[in-house]
N, C-alpha and C positions, 0 to 999 in steps of 0.2 A: 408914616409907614416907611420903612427901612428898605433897598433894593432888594431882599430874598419876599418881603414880603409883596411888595409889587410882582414880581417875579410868578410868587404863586398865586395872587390873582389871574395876571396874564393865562398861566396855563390851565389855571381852571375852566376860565371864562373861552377857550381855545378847545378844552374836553369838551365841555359843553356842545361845543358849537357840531363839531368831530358829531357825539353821539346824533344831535338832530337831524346833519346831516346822512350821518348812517341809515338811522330809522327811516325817512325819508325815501331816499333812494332802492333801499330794500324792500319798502313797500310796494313802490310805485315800477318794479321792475320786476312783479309779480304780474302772473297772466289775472286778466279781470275778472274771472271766478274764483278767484283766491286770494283777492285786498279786500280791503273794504266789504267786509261778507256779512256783518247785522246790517251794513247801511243801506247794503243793493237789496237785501232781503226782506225789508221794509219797506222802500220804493218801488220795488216793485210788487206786492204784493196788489191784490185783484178787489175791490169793496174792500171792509173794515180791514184793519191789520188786527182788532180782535180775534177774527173770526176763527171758530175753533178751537180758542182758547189761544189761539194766533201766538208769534213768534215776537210781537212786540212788546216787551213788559212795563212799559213806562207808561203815566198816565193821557190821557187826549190832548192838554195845552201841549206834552211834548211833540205827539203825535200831527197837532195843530202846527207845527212849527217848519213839520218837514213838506208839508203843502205845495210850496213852491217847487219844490224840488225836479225834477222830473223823473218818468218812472226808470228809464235806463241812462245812468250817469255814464258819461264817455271818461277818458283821460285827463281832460281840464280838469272836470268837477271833483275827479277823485283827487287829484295835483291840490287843488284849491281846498277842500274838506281834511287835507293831510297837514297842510300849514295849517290852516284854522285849528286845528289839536294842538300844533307843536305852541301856538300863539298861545294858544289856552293855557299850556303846560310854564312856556313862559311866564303870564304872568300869573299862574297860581305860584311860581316859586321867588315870585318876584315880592306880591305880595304876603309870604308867610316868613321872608324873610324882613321883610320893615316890621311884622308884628314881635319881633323878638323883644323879650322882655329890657326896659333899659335899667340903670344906662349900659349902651352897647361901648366896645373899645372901638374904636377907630378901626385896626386890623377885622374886627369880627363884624363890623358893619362892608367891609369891601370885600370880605372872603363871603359873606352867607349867602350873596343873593344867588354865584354860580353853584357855588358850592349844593345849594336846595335844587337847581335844576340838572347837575348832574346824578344825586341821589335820586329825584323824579325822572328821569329820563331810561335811566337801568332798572326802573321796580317796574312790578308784572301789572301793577293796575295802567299805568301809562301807556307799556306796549303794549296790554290789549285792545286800548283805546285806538288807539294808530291800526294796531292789526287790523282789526273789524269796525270801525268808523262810529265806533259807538260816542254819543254825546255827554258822556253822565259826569264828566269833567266839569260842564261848563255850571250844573248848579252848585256845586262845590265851591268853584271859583266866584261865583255870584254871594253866596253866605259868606264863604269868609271876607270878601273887601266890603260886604255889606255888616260885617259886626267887626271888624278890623278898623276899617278906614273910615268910616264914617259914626262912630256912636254913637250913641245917643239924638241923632237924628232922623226925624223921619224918615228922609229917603234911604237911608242906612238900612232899615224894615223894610222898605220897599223892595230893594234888591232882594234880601231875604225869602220876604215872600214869595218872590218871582222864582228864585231856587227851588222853595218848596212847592211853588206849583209845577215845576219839571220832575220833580224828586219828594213824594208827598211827607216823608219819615222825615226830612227836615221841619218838617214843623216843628220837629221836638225842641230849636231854635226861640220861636214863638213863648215859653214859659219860662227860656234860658234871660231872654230879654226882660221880662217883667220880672223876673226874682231879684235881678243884675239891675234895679232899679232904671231902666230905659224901655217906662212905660209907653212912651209916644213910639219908640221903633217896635215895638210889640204890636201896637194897634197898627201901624204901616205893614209891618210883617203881615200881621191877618187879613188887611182890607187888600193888599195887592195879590194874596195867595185867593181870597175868594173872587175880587176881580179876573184874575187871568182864569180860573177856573168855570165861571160864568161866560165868559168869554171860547171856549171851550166848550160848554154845554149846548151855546147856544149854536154853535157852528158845526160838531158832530154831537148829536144828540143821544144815536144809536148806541156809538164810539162809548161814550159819556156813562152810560145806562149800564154797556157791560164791565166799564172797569172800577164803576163805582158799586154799585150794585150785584152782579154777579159773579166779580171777583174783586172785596172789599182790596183796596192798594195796591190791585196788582197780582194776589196770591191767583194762583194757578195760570198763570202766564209766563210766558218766554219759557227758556230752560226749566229740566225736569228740579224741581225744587230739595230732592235728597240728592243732587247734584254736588261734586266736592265744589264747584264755583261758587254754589249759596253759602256762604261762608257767615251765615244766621244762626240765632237760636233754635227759630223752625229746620231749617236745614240740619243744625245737628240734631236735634231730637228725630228728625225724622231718619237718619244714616245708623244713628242707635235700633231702630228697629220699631219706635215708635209709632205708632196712628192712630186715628179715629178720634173722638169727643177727650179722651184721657191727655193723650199730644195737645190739644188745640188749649185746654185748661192750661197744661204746665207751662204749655208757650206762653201764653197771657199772661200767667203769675210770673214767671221769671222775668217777661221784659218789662212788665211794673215795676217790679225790683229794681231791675241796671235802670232803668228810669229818674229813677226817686233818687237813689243811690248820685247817678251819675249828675242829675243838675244840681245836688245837695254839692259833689265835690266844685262844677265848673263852676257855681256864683262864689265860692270861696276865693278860685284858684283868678275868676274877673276880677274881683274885689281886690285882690291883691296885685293887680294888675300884670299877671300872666292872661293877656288876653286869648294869645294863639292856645297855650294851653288849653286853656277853658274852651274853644272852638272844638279842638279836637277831642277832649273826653268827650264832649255831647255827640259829637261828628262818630267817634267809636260807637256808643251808646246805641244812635242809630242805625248802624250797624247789623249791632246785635239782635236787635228788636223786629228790623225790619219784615215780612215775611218769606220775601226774595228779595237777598244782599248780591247788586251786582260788584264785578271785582274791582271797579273802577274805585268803590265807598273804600277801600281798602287804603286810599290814600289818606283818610284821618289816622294810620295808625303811624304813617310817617311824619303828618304832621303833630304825632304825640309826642316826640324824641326831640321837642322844643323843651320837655321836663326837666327838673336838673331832681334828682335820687341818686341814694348813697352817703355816706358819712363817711367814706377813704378815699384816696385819690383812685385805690386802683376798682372804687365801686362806680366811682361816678360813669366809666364811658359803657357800664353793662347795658343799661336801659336804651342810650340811641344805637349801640351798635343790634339789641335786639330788635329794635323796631324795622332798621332796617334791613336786617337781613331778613326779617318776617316776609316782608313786602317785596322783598328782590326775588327769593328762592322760592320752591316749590316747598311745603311742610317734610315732605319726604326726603329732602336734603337735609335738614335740620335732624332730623328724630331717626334715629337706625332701622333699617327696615327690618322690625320684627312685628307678629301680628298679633303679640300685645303691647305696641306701642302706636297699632295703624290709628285707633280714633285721636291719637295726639297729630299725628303727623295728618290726615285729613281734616284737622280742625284749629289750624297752628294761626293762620290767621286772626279767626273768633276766639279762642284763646287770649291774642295778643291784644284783640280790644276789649276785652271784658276784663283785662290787666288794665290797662288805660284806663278806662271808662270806671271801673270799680276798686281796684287792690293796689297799683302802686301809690306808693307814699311817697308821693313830689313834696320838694321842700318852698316853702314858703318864703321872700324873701327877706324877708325878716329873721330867720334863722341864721345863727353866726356861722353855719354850714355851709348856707349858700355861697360863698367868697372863699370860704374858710374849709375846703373839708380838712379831714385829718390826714397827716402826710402819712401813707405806705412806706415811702422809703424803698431802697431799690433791697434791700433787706426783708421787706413785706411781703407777706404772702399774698397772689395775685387772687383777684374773684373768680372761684373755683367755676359759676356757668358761664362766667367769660370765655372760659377754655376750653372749656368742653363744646362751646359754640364754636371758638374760633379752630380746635380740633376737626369738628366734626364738619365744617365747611370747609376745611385745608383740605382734608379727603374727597370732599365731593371735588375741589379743584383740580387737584391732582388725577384723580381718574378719569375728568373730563377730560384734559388738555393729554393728557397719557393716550386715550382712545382717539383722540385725533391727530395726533401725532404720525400716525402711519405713515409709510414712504409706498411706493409698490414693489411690488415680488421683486421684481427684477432687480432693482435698486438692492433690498435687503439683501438678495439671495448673492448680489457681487462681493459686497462689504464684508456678509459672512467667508466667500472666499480669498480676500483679501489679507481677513484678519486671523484664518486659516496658514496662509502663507507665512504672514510675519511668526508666527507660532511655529510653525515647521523649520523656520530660520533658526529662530532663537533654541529649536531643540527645547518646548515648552509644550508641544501638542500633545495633552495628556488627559484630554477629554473624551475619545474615544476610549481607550481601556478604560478608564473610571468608569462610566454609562454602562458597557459593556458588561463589566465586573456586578455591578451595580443590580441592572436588571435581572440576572439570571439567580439573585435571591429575591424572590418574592418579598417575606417581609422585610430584607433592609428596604426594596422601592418601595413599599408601602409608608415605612417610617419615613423614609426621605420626601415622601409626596406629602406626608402630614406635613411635616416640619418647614417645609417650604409654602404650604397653606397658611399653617397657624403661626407662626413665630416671627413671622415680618411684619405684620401690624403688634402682636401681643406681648412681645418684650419690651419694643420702643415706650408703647403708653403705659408698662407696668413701672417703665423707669421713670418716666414723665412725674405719672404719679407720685411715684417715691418722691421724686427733688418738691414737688408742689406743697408733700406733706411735713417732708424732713429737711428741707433745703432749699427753703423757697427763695434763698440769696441768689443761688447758684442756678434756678429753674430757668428764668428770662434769658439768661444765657446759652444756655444749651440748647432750650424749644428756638432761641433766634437760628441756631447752628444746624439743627434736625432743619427747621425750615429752611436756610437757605442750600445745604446740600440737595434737600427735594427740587428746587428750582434749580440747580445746575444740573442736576440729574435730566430733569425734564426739559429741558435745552438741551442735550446730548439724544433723547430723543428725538427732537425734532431736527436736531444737525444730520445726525446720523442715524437712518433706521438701517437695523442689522437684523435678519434673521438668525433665529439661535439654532445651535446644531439641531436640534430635533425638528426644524423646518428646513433643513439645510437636503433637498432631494439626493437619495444614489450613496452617499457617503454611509450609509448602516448603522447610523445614529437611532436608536431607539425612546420614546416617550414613554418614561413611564409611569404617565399616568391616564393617555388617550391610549395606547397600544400604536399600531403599526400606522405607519404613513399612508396616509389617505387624503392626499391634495385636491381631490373631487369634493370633500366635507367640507362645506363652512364651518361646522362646530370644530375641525381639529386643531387642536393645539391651543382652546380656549382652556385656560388653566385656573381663572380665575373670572371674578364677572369684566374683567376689563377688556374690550374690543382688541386691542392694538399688540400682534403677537410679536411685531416688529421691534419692541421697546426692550432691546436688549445692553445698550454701549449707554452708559455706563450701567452697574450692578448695583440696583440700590436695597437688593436683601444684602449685598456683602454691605453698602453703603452705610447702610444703617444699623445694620450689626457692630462695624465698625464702631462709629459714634457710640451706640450704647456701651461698647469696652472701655474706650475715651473716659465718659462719663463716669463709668465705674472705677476708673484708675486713678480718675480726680478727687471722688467723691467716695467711694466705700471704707469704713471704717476698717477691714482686717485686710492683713497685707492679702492675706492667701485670697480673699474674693476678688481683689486689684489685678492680680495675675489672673487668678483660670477667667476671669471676663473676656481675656482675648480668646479662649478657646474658642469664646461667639463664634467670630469673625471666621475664623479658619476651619470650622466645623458647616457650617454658613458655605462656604466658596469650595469645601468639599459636593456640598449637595446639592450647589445651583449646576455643576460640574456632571457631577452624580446622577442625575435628573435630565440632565440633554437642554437644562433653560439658559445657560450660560458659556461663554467662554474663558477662559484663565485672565484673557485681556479685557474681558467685562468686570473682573473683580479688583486688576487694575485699576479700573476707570474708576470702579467704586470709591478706593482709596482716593485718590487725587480730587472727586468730588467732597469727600467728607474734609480736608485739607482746605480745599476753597471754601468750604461752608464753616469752620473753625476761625481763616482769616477773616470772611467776610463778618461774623459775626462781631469778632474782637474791634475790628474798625467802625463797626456802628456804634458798640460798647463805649469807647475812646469818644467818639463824636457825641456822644448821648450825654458824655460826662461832662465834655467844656462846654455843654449846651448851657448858659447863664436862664436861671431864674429870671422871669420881667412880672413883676409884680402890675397886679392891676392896679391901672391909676384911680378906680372908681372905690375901693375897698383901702388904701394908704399903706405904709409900709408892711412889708414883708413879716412872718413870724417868725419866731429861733425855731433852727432845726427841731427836727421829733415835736415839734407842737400839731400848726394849723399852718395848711399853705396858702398862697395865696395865689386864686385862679382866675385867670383872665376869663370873658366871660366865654360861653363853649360855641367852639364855629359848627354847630351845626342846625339844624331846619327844626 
C-alpha cells in the first residue's frame, strides 16, 4: 500500500476513534435520568419487568442476564455499560469486515475494518444503543461471528443459538444453516437456543409464562408497536390503519413470504460464498417478520451494502450509499415531506430491508460484472436515484448546518451596521428606497415574496435536471460547482452572521412578507422553515442564481437564452433588495462564492482526471476504454 493510502487508513482509523470518543463523553456528561434510559428502566423496575405488559421487550434468558445488575446503577456502571457497547460496536465492524467476499485487495482489506466502524458509529441503530443502553447489539454480533468465523462447526451454532435466545427472530438462522448445508451448526444453533431458554424458564418461570405464552415473541411489549420505531411488517400494517384478526392473517402471510423468499436468496448468495451477504438478507428478513423490530435489527440493513448490484460504474455505488443513508437519517430526511409521501418516509427503513431481504439483484461472482461493470465514462449519464438521494440529503444538510449557524443579535445587528457603513461609503446604499418603493405596491411585494420562496430551490434543480437529461457530460461538473458554492456559502454563515435590513431595528426597513417589526415575536422574520434569520453574508439566492446563468451561457443552445439567463441574477439581487432579506454587499458575496465554487470544482475536475486507473490484481489486465472497467474490490461494509 502506497503513502496516501496508509495516510487514509490512519485517518480513518483516527475518525473512528474521534466519533467513539464523542459518543462516549456526550453520553456520560448527561444528567443520570437522561443516559442510559431502557437500562435504568429495567433495573430498576419492582417484580417482573413483564409486568403489565411491562417496558421490557426481549425475552427472559435476556432478562436473565441483567440479574446481576444492581437495581440503581451509579456512574461507574453507566462508564462501563457505555464501553461494553462501543466494544460491541467494535467488533461487529471488525468482524463484518474480515467476512468481505474474497479475494480482498490489500488497500480494501486495511481500509474496511475502520471504515465499517465509522459508518456503525454515525447510523441511528448504534446511537440509540449507547443512548438508551439497550443490549440488542450483542446477538447480532454473536450470529454473525457465529456464521462468519466459525462454519460449519458446532460451536459456530452454538453462538447462534445463544443470539437467538436473546433475540428469538434469529432463529430464522437455524434453517439458513441446514439449507447452507452446515447441518451440525444448525442442530448447535437449536440445542443452545433451547438450552439457554430452559435455563431461563427454569429460573423466571412467571417471567417465562408471560413472554412465551401471553405475548407469543414479545408482541405487545415495550414500545407501542404502530410506533414509527417498529420498523416491522406488523408495525407497518398496523400505521396503515390496520387491526384485528384481518392484520394478524396478512402479517403471517406476508412474513412467510420474505421468509421463503429471503433464505431461498441467502443459501444462493452462502453458496456462492458472499457469506456476510447472506447474513444480512436473513438478518433483514428478520427484520421484517419480526412482531416488534427494535432499531438496533436495523443494522443488518448496513451490513447489506457488503452487495455489489448494477451493471455501470455509475450504478454500482447506488445500493451502499442507500443502505447507508437509510440507517444514518431519519426516513423523513430522505423522502420530501408531503402527506402523500409520509407512509414512505415512516417506513423507509422496512422498505430498505425488504429491498435486501427480497428485490435487489446482487451479482453473483461469477458474473463478468462483478470485476467488470460497464464503464459510464465521465460522458455517462449519472444513476438518476443516486441524485436525487444525494439532492435531497445536500438539502437536509444544508438547512441543518444553515439553522445552526446563528451568531447572536448583537453580533448580527453590528455586522449589519458595519456593512451599512461600507455602503454609505461606496455611495451603494440603495436598499432602503428599493424596500420602500417596493412595499407600498402590494402586488409587486406579493410577487417578490413569491419569487424569493419559489425560485431558489426550483430553477437550480430544473437546471440540474436538464444537464442529467440533455448533458449529462457537463452535469458532474456543475452539481460539483452548485455544491461547493453551497459550502462556501455556508462557511460565510458561520464566519459571519449578519442581520438583514428587515431585522436591522430603527432604520424603517420594512418585511414584506411578516409586516412590521416585532422583536418580542420569535415567529418574526422566519421566511422560510429555516431557523437561522442571521444567514445573510454571503447571498446564495443571488449565488445560485448566478451559477444557473453560468450554466445556461455554457450550455444553452440559442444565443438569445445564453444572454437573458443573466437577467436571473440581477432580477434575483433586485428582490433579495426589494424584500428587506439582503444587502447589495450580500449579492457581492454571492458572486465571489459562486467564483470559488467554479474554481474549486475545475481543480477537483483536473485532479479526477490524472487520477490513473489501478486495475485489480485479482481480475488481470485492464479493458479498452468504452468496454468493461476494471474495479478494485469496494471499500465498503
Amino acid at each position: 500500500m502506497n503513502v496516501r493510502g496508509r495516510w487514509a487508513v490512519g485517518a480513518l482509523w483516527l475518525l473512528a476513534g474521534f466519533l467513539a470518543v464523542r459518543e462516549a463523553v456526550t453520553l456520560l456528561r448527561r444528567p443520570a435520568g437522561e443516559r442510559l434510559t431502557a437500562l435504568h428502566t429495567w433495573l430498576g423496575a419492582d417484580g417482573s419487568r413483564y409486568d403489565g405488559g411491562g417496558p421490557f421487550p426481549d425475552p427472559p434468558f435476556s432478562a436473565l442476564s441483567l440479574e446481576p445488575f444492581p437495581d440503581d446503577p451509579g456512574i461507574a456502571l453507566d462508564a462501563a455499560w457505555t464501553v461494553g457497547i462501543l466494544l460491541l460496536v467494535a467488533a461487529l465492524g471488525l468482524v463484518a469486515a474480515r467476512g468481505l467476499p474474497a479475494p480482498v485487495a490489500a488497500r480494501t482489506a486495511w481500509l474496511a475494518p475502520p471504515a465499517a466502524l465509522c459508518l456503525l458509529l454515525v447510523s441511528r441503530p448504534v446511537r440509540e444503543a449507547l443512548a438508551e443502553g439497550r443490549p440488542g447489539l450483542l446477538p447480532v454480533l454473536l450470529v454473525l461471528a457465529g456464521w462468519l468465523l466459525v462454519p460449519g462447526q458446532r460451536r459456530g451454532g452454538v453462538l447462534i443459538g445463544v443470539g437467538a435466545a436473546l433475540q428469538p427472530v434469529l432463529l430464522l438462522f437455524v434453517p439458513l444453516l441446514a439449507l447452507a448445508g452446515r447441518r451440525r451448526g444448525a442442530a448447535g444453533a437449536a440445542g443452545a437456543f433451547a438450552a439457554c431458554t430452559a435455563v431461563a424458564w427454569a429460573a423466571l418461570p412467571g417471567d417465562s409464562v408471560t413472554y412465551w405464552a401471553r405475548h407469543p415473541a414479545g408482541a405487545g411489549l415495550g414500545d407501542a408497536p404502530d410506533g414509527v420505531d417498529n420498523q416491522s411488517l406488523h408495525g407497518a400494517l398496523l400505521r396503515l390503519g390496520l387491526t384485528g384478526p384481518g392484520e394478524r392473517a396478512l402479517f403471517l402471510a406476508l412474513a412467510a413470504a420474505v421468509c421463503v423468499l429471503a433464505l431461498r436468496r441467502a443459501v444462493r448468495y452462502a453458496r456462492d460464498d458472499q457469506a456476510l451477504l447472506a447474513a444480512a438478507v436473513v438478518g433483514c428478513a428478520a427484520l421484517a417478520v419480526t412482531p416488534v423490530a427494535g432499531e438496533h435489527q436495523q443494522v443488518w440493513i448496513l451490513l447489506a451494502a457488503a452487495g455489489r448490484a448494477g451493471r455501470r460504474t455509475a450504478d454500482r455505488p447506488v445500493w451502499p450509499v442507500f443502505a447507508a443513508l437509510v440507517v444514518t437519517f431519519e426516513g423523513t430526511v430522505l423522502v420530501p415531506t408531503m402527506d402523500s409521501l409520509a407512509p414512505i418516509g415512516e417506513n423507509f427503513p422496512l422498505i430498505a430491508a425488504l429491498l435486501a431481504a427480497c428485490a435487489v439483484r446482487f451479482l453473483p461472482r461469477a458474473s463478468d460484472l462483478w470485476a467488470r461493470p460497464v464503464v459510464a465514462g465521465p460522458a455517462g449519464r449519472p444513476n438518476l436515484l443516486l441524485e436525487l438521494l444525494l439532492i435531497r440529503v445536500g438539502y437536509f444538510v444544508y438547512s441543518w448546518t444553515r439553522g445552526r449557524a446563528a451568531g447572536d443579535r448583537a453580533t448580527a445587528e453590528a455586522h449589519g451596521h458595519h456593512v451599512l457603513d461600507i455602503q454609505r461609503f461606496l455611495r451603494i446604499d440603495v436598499e432602503y428606497d428599493l424596500n420602500r418603493a417596493v412595499a407600498q405596491s402590494r402586488w409587486l411585494a406579493d410577487a417578490m415574496d413569491f419569487y424569493y420562496h419559489t425560485f431558489h430551490f426550483a430553477v437550480p434543480l430544473t437546471i440540474l435536471g436538464w444537464l442529467l437529461v440533455r448533458h449529462p457530460a457537463a452535469y458532474r461538473g456543475a452539481r460539483r460547482a452548485l455544491a461547493f458554492t453551497t459550502l462556501f456559502g455556508l462557511a460565510g454563515f458561520w464566519l459571519y452572521p449578519l442581520a438583514p435590513p428587515r431585522l436591522m431595528p430603527g432604520l424603517g426597513f420594512i418585511d414584506t412578507a411578516n409586516g412590521p417589526q416585532d422583536f418580542d415575536d420569535p415567529r418574526y422574520g422566519v421566511l422560510t422553515g429555516i431557523s437561522n434569520p442571521y444567514a445573510a453574508m454571503p447571498s446564495l439566492h443571488v449565488g445560485w442564481s448566478l451559477w444557473c446563468a453560468l450554466i445556461l451561457w455554457r450550455m444553452a443552445p440559442q444565443r438569445w437564452s445564453r444572454v437573458a439567463g443573466f437577467a436571473y441574477p440581477l432580477l434575483t439581487s433586485v428582490v433579495v433588495m426589494g424584500t428587506a432579506n439582503h444587502y447589495l454587499l450580500d449579492a457581492v458575496g454571492g458572486v465571489i462564492v459562486v467564483a470559488g465554487g467554479f474554481a474549486a470544482s475545475r481543480a477537483v475536475g483536473r485532479a479526477l482526471a490524472l487520477q490513473p486507473a489501478v486495475p485489480s490484481p485479482a481480475a488481470g489486465p485492464g479493458p479498452e476504454p468504452g468496454r468493461r472497467a476494471e474495479e478494485r474490490l469496494p471499500e465498503r461494509v
